[in-house]
N, C-alpha and C positions, 0 to 999 in steps of 0.2 A: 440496490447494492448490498443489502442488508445477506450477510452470508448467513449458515444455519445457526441456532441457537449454542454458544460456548460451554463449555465442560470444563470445569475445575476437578483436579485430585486434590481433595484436602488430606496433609498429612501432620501431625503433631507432633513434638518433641516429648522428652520425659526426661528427669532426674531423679534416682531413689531419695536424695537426702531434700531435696524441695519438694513445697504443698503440692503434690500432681493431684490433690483434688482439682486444685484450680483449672487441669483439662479439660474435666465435664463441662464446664463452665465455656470454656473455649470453642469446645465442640458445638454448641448452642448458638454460640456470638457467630463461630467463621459459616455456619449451616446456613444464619438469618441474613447474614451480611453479603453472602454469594445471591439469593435467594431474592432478595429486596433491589441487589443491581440487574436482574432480572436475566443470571445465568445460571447454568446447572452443575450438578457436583457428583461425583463420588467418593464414598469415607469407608473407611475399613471398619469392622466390624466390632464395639466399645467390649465387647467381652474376646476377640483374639490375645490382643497384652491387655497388661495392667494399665485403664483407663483409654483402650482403642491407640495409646502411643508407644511409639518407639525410643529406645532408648539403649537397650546391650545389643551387642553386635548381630544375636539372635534373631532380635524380635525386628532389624534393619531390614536382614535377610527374608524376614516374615515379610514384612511391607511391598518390599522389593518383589516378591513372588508374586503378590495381591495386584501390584503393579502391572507385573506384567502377564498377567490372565484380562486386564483390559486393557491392554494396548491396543490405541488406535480410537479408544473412546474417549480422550481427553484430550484436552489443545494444552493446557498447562496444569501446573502443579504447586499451589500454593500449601508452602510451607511454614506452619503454625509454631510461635515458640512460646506458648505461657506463661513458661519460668524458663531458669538458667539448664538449657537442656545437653545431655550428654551427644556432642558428636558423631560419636563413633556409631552409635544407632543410627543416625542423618545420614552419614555417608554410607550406609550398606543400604538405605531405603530407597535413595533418591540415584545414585552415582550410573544408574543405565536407563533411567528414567524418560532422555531423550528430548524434551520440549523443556520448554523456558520454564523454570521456579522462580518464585515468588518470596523471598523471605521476608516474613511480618513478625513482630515482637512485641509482646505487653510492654506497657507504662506501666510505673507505680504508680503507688496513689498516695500524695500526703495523706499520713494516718491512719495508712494501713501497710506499716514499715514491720510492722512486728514477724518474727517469725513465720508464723500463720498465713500470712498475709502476701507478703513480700518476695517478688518475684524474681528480679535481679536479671529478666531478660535482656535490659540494656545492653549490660554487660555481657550476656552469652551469645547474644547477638553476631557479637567478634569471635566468639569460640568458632562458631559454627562459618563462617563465613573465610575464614581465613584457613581451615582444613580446607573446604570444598575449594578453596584458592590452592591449595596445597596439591591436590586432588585433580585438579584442573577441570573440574564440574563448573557451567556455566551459569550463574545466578544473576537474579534481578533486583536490588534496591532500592527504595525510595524514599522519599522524604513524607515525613519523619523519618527520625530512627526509629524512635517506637511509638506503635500508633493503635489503639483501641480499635476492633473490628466496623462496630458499630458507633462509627463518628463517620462525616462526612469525607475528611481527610482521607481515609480508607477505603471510602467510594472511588475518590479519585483514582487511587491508586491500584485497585480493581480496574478503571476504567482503563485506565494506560495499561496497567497489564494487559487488558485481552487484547489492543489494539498491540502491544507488542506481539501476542502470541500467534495473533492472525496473521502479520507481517511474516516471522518468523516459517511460521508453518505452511503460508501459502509461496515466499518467495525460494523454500529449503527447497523445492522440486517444482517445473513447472515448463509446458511445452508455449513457443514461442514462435510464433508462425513470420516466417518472412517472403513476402509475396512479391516476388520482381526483384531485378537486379540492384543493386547499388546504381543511381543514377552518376553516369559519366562525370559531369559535374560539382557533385558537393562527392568532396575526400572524406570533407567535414565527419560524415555519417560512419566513416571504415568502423568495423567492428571484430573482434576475434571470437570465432565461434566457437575454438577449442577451450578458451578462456570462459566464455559461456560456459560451456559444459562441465568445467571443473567447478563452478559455483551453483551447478544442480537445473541450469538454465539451457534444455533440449531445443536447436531451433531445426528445428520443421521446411525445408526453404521450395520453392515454386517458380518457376518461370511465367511469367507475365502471360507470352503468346497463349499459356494452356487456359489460363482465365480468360482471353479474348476469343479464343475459340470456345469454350464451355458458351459463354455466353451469348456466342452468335449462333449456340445451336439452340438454346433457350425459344420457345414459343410465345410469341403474343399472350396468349391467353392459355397458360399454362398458371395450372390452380395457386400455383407458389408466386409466381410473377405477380398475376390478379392482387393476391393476398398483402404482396411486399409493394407493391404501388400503391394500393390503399391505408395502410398503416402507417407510409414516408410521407402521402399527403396531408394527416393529421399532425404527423410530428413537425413540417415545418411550411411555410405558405412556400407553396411551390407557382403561385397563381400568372406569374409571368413568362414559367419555364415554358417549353412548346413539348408537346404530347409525346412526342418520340424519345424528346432526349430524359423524361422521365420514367417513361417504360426499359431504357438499356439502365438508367440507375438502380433501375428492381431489380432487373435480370444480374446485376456487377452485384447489388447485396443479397442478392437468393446463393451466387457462388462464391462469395465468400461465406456466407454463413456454411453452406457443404463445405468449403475448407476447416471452418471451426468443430463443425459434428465428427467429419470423418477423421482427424488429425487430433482431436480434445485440444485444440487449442487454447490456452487460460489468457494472451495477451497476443496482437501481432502489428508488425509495421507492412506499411502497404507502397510501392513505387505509382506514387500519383500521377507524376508528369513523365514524359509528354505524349507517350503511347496513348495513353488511356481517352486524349485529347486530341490528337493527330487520326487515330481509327473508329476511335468508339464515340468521338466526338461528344464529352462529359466531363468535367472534373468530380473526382468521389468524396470532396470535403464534407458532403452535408451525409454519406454515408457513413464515415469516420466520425463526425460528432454524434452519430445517433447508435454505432457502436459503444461509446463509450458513456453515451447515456445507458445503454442498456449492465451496463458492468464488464467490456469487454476491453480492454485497457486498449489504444488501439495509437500508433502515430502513423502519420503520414513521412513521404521523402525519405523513405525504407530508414529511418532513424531508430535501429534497433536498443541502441543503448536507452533512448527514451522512452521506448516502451518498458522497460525494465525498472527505472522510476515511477512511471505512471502506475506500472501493475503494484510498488509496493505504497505507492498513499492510497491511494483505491481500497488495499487491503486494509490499512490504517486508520482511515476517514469512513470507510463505508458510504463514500461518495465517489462520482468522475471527477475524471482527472484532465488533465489539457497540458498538449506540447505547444509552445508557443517561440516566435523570433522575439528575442533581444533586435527591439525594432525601431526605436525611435526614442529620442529624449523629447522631455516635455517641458518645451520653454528653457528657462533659464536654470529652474530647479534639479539640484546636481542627484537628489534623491529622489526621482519621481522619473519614470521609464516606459515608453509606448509598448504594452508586451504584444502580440499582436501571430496569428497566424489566417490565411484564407476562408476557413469558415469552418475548421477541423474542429472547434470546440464545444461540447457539450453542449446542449442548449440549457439543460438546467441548471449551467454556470451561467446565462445570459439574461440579462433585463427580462427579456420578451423572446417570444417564436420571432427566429432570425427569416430573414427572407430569400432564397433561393434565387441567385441572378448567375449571368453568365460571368467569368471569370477576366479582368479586365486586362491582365498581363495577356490573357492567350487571343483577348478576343481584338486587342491591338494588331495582331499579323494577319489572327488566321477568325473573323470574325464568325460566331456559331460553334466554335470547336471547346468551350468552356463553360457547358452549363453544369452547374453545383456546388458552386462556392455559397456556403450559409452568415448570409451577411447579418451582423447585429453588434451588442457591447458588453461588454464581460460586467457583472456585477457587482457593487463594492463586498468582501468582503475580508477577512484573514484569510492570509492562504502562506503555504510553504511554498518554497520552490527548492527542486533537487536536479541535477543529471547524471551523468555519468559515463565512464570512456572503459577500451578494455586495454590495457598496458604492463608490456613483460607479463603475462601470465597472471594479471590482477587486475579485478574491477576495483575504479577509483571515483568514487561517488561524494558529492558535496550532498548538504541540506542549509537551509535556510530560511527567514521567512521576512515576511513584511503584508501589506493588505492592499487589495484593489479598492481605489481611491472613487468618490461618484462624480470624477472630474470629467468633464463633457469633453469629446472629441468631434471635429467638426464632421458632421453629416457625409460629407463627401471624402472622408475619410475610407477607403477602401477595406472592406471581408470586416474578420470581428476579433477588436482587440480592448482593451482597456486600462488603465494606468495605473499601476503599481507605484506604490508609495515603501521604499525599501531605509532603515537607515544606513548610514554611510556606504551607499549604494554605489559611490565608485571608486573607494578602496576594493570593494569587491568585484566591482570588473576586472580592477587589474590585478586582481587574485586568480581572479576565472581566465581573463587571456592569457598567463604566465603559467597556469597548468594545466595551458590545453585544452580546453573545455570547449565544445563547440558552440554555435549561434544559438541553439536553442535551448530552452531548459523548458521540464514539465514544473505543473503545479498542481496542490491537491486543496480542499480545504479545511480550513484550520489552521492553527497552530501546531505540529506533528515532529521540530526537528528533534526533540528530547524521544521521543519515542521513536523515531526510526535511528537513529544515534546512537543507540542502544542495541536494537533491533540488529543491525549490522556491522556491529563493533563485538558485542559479550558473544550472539551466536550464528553470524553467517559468515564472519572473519571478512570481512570487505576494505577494502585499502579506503577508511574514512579522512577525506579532507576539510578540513577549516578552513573557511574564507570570510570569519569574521576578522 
């Protein structure tokens, strides 16, 4: 899941009447501090201004150029303040910059108040922050106010930036494959795709029959088949499944995967039932979990809006993600919730390699017409959970979090779910049934609502809702 190595633009502030020696000094700190959280940087050159910073409107203009001869080499742009710096330089450097900034600011230091010494970035802090508010340039803060490069504090805050940046920069554009119709049945899923597309979100869409034809023209022992049956049988015990109906599951992910090369697909939702089980006689759940182990955000029940959550914790976590039903309460505890989907979920979200059985809803009528449900139990760990809907011309997206609990579920508990431990967990249902939300929601892992809160609030403008 790990995307490429991050790129910092470091840029520095200046004041003629403050110590701007203290920038060499800075320049050193924000070099080692990028360098040590083990991302990469570019810095304008210490001899372009006076001490490599910005400061008259000039040397803004200077930056701002420097800027943009690398564009496209940088995911963000951490903005250094030493001392108490001039604005108006700030706003000519940064104001077409394009990606998320970062504003960071020295501490003082008892005892070293004196002239010489004494920074007063606290205070400029607000200079600078309330132009670019003026400005309407999007910027990022964080706790502290002001925070030493080289403290740990400021790792963190390195850390969430880049998880904001990746969010930001991977959700601003991104193609979104929808494979089959809207199932007749769940409304649940409607999505607007025009409303997509104003939020930088291309969907790609496919009629089902062209994958069951592709498919059925597929060969036995066609070198990609061969290839894709052998890699699905290490990824999960398939040792019950019967030999055919694991050969059409290679041939369903050989053509999906041509749908993700030919299309650049970055996320897609797929129409599992009932086609895919009435003809081709498979369910593709244990395809869909091993999509999104692979990094390819993926839901099931053509649930497009929840692949559009999936795809931003995925970017955020640098792990999979899982669409899951709102499925079950557990026992008497008002805060604790069976979360639970067929077998769509990651495996590296699972105790263990899940086990590949036939599908028990399908195989109740039509017995043999549901093999690939990836049965097993979701993990204890933190996790977020998010979804979201498209309405009047806005996506309107929750986040939230709580932890999978290592509370046992009985054996004969059907596909792979696990128990979420949320608090006041059903104020929030009835937060979530009264704005529409549908039955499912995705999860990522971690802790992530402050970072994607962020993330889609300061710069993708998304209609953010509260349900705490």
């Amino acid at each position: 899941m790990k995307q490429k190595k991050m790129r910092f633009a470091l840029c520095f502030g200046n004041r003629g009447f403050m110590p701007g020696e203290l920038i060499l000094g800075a320049r050193e700190d924000m070099v080692k501090a990028v360098t040590d959280a083990g991302y990469d940087y570019i810095i304008m050159e210490e001899e372009a201004t006076r001490y490599g910073a910005v400061e008259t409107r000039e040397e803004g203009l200077l930056y701002g150029e420097w800027l943009k001869k690398h564009e496209g080499t940088y995911d963000g742009v951490i903005f250094s303040m030493p001392i108490f710096v001039d604005e108006n330089g700030a706003i000519n450097a940064l104001r077409d910059a394009g990606v998320p900034i970062l504003m960071q600011a020295y501490p003082d230091e008892i005892g070293k108040m004196d002239f010489k010494h004494r920074r007063d970035a606290f205070c400029g802090k607000f200079s600078v922050t309330d132009v670019f508010y003026q400005y309407d340039i999007p910027f990022t803060v964080r706790k502290p106010h002001v925070v030493h490069p080289l403290t740990s504090a400021f790792q963190q805050n390195l850390k969430d930036f880049a998880a904001i940046c990746r969010v930001v920069n991977g959700m601003k554009r991104f193609n979104l494959g929808c494979i089959g119709a809207r199932t007749t049945a769940f409304k649940t899923v409607r999505f607007d795709e025009l409303t997509m597309q104003r939020h930088g979100i291309n969907v790609e869409s496919f009629d089902l029959s062209e994958l069951v034809d592709f498919v059925n023209k597929k060969e036995d022992d066609d070198p990609k088949v061969l290839e894709k049956e052998k890699g699905l049988m290490n990824y999960a015990d398939f040792s019950i499944m019967p030999e055919q109906n694991k050969k059409t599951l290679a041939k369903i992910s050989v053509v999906i995967d041509e749908y993700i090369e030919n299309y650049h697909l970055d996320a897609l939702a797929l129409r599992c039932w009932n086609e895919m089980e009435t003809i081709l006689r498979v369910c593709p759940c244990v395809l869909i979990s091993e999509l999104n182990d692979r990094g390819i955000p993926a839901s099931c029940e053509i649930d497009m809006c929840s692949a559009i959550t999936m795809r931003a914790m995925s970017l955020a976590a640098e792990e999979p993600t899982a669409c899951l039903d709102w499925n079950n309460n557990y026992g008497a505890d008002e805060n604790k919730v069976i979360l639970f989907h067929c077998g769509s979920t990651a495996q590296s979200l699972m105790t263990g390699k899940g086990t590949v059985t036939e599908h028990k809803m399908f195989a109740k009528n039509d017995p043999g017409s549901g093999w690939g449900t990836n049965e097993g139990r979701i993990k204890a760990m933190d996790m977020t959970f998010s979804n979201c809907m498209t309405e009047n011309g806005k996506i309107k997206i929750y986040f939230s979090e709580g932890k999978f609990t290592a509370d046992e579920i009985e054996d004969t508990y059907f596909g792979c779910a696990g128990v979420a431990e949320i608090p006041d967990l059903q104020n929030k249902l009835i937060r979530l049934a009264r704005g529409g939300f549908k039955h499912h929601t995705t999860i990522g892992v971690g802790h992530m609502k402050d970072i994607l809160t962020e993330a889609f609030t300061t710069y993708l403008h998304y209609d953010v809702t509260s349900i705490e």
